[in-house]
Legacy VTK file of the C-alpha trace (Angstrom):
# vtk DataFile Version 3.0
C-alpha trace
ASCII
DATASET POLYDATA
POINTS 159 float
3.944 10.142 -31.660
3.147 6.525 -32.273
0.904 4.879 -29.675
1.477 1.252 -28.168
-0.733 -1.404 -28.286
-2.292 -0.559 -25.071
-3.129 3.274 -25.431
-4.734 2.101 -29.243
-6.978 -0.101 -27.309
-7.691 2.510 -24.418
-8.648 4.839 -26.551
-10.919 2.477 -28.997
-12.502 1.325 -25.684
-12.999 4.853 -24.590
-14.547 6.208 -28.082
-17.001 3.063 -27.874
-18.269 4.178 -24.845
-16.827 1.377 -22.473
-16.368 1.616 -18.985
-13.730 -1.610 -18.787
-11.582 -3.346 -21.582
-9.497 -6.495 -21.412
-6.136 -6.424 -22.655
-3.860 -9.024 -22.517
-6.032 -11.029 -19.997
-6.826 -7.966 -17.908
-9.200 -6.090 -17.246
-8.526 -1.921 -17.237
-11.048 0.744 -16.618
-11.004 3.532 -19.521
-11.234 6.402 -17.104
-8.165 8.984 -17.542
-6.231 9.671 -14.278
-7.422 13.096 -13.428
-10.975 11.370 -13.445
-10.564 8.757 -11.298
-8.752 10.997 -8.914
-11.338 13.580 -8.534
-14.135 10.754 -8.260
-12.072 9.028 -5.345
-12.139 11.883 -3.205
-12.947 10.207 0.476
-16.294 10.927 1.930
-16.230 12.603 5.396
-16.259 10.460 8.677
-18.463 10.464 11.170
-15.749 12.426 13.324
-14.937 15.549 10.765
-18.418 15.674 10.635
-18.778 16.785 13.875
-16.139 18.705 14.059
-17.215 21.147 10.985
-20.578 21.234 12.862
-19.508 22.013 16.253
-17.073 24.669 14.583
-19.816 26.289 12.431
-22.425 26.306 15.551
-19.456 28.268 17.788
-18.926 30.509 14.707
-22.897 31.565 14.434
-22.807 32.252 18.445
-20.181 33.646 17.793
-21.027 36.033 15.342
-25.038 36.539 16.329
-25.566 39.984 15.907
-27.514 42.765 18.152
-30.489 42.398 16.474
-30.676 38.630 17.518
-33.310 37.848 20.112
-32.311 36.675 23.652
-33.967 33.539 22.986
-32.333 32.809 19.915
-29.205 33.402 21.135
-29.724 30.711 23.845
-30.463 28.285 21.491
-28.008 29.080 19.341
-25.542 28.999 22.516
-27.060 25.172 23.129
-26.929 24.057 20.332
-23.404 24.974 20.000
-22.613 23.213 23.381
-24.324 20.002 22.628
-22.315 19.905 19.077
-18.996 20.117 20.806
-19.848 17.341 23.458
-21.099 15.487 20.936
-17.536 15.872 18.852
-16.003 15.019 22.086
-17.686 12.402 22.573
-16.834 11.226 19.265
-13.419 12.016 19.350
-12.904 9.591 22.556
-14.674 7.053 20.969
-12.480 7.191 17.990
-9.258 6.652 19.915
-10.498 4.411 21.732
-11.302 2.105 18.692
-7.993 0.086 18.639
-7.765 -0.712 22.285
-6.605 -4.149 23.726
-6.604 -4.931 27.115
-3.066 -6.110 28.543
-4.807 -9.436 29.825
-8.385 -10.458 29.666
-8.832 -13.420 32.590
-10.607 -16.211 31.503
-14.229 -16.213 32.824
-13.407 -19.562 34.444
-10.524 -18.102 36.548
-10.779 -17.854 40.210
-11.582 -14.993 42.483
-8.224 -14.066 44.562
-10.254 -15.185 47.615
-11.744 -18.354 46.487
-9.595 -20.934 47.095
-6.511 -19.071 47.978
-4.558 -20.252 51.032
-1.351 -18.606 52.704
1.412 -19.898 54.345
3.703 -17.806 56.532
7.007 -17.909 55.663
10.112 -16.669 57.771
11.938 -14.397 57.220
14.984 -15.899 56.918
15.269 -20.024 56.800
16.609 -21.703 60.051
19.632 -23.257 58.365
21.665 -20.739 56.929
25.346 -20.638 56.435
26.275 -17.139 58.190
30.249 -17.750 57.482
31.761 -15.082 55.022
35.037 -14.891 52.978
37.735 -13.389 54.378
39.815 -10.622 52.819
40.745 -10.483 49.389
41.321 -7.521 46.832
39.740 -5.595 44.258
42.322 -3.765 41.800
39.646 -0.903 40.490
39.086 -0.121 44.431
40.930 1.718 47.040
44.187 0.467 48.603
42.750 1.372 51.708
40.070 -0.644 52.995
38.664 1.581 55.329
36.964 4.754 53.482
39.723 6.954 54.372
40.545 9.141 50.734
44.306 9.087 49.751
46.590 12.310 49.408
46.461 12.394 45.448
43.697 9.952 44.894
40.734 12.929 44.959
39.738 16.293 43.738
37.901 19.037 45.024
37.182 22.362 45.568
38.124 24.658 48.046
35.474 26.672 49.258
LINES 1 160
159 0 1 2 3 4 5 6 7 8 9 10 11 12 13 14 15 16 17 18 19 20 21 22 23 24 25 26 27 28 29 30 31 32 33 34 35 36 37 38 39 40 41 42 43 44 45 46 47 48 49 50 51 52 53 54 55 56 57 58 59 60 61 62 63 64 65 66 67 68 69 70 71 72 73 74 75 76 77 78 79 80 81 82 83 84 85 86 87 88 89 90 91 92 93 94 95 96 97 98 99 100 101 102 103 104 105 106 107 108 109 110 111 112 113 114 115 116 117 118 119 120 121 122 123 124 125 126 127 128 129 130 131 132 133 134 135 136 137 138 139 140 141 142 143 144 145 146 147 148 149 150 151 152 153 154 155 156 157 158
């Protein structure tokens, strides 16, 4: 199988030893893709760490046998507990990273009793028009006007 221009250069990089070549104006690293993957492997956070702790410390107490002293087991049992507050803790923290406040007042804002004055209104204002239309119809409603159900115009159940 021929090779390209690219994988003749890869490789000539790679049998001199190189750690980067430039072809065609870039620049390539000569590391084959099972090698960069299994170098890129994340590190732990702060957070799993805790959590494999806190889990490990439960699973000794957990597990502490008969022959384990009283006092050991105590301070096996708090260490435990102060590993799972901590990834508690921890675990608040972290969701708590992205929060925003809805609205952050300006410092120079005043307090709601500094300044603030309050004028009574009434309830209703003196000059108001208390006429109203007179009749009228509405096609989706009733004939009736009054409430009263129409023979036909309702269902139900007989109990």
């Amino acid at each position: 199988m021929a090779l390209s221009a690219f994988q003749k250069e890869f490789k000539a990089a790679r049998d001199r030893g190189d750690k980067e070549f430039e072809f065609n104006g870039k620049s390539y690293n000569t590391k084959y893709k099972e090698e960069s993957e299994a170098t890129s492997k994340k590190t732990p956070t702060d957070l799993e760490k805790k959590a494999e702790a806190a889990a490990y410390l439960k699973n000794v107490q957990q597990t502490a046998g008969s022959g384990t002293s009283d006092l050991a087991k105590a301070k096996i049992k708090e260490a435990s507990e102060s590993a799972t507050r901590s990834y508690e803790t921890a675990q608040k923290d972290e969701s708590m990273k992205n929060y925003k406040p809805r609205y952050t007042p300006p410092a120079s804002a005043p307090k709601t009793t500094q300044g603030a004055t309050y004028n009574k209104k009434p309830y209703m204002p003196e000059e108001v028009d208390m006429t109203f239309k007179k009749g009228g119809s509405v096609s989706s409603a009733s004939k009736r006007g009054d409430g009263i159900a129409q023979r036909g115009k309702t269902r139900g159940k007989m109990c």
